[in-house]
N, C-alpha and C positions, 0 to 999 in steps of 0.2 A: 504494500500500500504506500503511497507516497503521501509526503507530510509536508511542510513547509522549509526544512531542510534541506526538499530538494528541488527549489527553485530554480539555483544553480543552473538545472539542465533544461528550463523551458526553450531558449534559446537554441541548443542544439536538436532539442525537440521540434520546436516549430522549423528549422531549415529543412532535417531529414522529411518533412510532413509535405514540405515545399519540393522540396527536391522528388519526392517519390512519384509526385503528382505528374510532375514535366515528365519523368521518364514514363511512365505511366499512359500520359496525355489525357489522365480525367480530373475534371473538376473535382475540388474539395472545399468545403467552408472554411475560411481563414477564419482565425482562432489567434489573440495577441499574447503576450508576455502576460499581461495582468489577471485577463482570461485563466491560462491554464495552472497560473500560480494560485488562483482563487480556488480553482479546482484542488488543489494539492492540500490547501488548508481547511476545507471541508470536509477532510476524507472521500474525496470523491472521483481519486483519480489513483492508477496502478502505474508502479515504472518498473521495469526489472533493468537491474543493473549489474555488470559483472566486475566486482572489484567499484571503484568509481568511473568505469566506463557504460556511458551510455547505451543499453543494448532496443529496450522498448517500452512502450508507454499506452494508456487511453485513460478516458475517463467517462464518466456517466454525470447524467444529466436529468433533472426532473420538467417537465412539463405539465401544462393541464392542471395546474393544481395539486401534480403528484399523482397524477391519473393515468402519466408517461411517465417513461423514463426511454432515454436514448444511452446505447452504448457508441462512443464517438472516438473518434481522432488516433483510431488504432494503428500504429506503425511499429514497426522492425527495424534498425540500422540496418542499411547491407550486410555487415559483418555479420551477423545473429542472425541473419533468414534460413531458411530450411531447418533449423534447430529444434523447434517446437516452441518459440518462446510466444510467438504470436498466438495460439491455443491454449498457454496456458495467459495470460495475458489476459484472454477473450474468458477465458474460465472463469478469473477472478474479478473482473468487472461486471458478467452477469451474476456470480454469487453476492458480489457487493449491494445490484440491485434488489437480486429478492431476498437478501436479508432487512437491507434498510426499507423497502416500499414493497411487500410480500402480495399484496394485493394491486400493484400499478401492472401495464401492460408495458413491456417491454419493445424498443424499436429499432432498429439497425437500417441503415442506408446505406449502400455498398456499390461499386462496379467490379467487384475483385470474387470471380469465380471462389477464390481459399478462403474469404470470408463468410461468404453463402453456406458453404460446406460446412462450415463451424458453425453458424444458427443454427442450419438444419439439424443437426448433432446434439443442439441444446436445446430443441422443439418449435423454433421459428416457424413459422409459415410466410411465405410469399402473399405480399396482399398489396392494394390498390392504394397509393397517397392517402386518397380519401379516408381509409380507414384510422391513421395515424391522426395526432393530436390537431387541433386546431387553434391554438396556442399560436396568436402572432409572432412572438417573438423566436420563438423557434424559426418560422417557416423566413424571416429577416435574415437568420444566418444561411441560408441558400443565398443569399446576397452575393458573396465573394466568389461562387462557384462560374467556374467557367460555362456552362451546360446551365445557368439559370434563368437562360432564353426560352429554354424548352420545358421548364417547369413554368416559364409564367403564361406561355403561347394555348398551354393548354388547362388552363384555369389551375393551376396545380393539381391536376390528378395524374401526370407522366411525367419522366424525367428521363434522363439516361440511369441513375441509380434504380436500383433494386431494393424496392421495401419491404422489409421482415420483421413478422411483428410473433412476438410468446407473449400470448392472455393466459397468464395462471386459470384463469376458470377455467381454458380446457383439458387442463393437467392436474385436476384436485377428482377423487374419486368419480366415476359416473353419475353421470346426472340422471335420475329417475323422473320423468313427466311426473306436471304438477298430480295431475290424477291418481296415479299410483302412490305417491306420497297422501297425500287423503284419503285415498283406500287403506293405505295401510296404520294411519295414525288412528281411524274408527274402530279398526279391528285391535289396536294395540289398547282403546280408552274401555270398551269392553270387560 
């Protein structure tokens, strides 16, 4: 978990975040110094470090009132890629989420097939803009992204990014129709 002590690295954070994008060629929400240093002081952001070198980072994010939460800003240093630190990374940012907001719905935006693979893996589902929060200030940080012609062209419901969203309600025991739950609460007051 990263703390306030390690501010030190937003800097090298946001170039590597910069830098991935260009080699990449996809949009990403710019994110500033103050930004991800907030995040760090919150408890709301992961860095893995090896020694005091830089290896990777993200952080989460609440919306909606807490109705959201966004896992964001996930990157690897070139050095650290293929290693597995990006899954674990990605592991402890959705644990962070549903420990601290156990009832919010969870959201990832992505262009990076390895990403996708890891929601799917953590119960994400593919869904529609729409579905995701409607919390202005969230959909402001698509501002920075290069591809945010194409979320505004189409009312924000497409993008180039990939929306994946885990609603704990569909991962908490089976839901029994309201009916059967009435049938059976009569038969239990008997």
């Amino acid at each position: 978990m990263a703390g306030p002590e390690h501010e030190v690295y937003v800097d090298t954070i946001l170039r590597t975040i910069a830098d991935a994008a260009k080699v990449r060629g996809t949009g990403i929400a710019k994110r500033t110094h103050e930004y991800l240093a907030t995040k760090m002081k919150e408890a709301k952001a992961v860095i893995a470090l090896r020694g005091d070198t830089f290896a990777g980072f993200s952080y989460i994010e609440t919306w909606g009132n807490k109705q959201y939460v966004t896992t964001s800003g996930l990157i690897v240093h070139p050095d650290f890629r293929h290693l597995g630190v990006a899954k674990r990374i990605k592991d402890m940012t959705f644990t962070l989420a549903r420990t601290r907001w156990p009832h919010a719905k969870i959201f990832s935006l992505t262009s990076g097939a390895a990403v996708m693979a890891m929601n799917t893996q953590l119960g994400y589902q593919p869904v529609t803009f729409a579905d995701l929060t409607d919390d202005e200030t969230f959909w402001r940080g698509c501002e920075g992204c290069v591809n945010v012609d194409v979320l505004k062209r189409t009312g924000r419901k497409y993008c180039i990014c990939t929306a994946m969203l885990y609603d704990p309600e569909e991962h908490l025991p089976a839901k029994l129709p309201q009916e059967v739950l009435e049938r059976i609460k009569k038969i239990d007051q008997k």
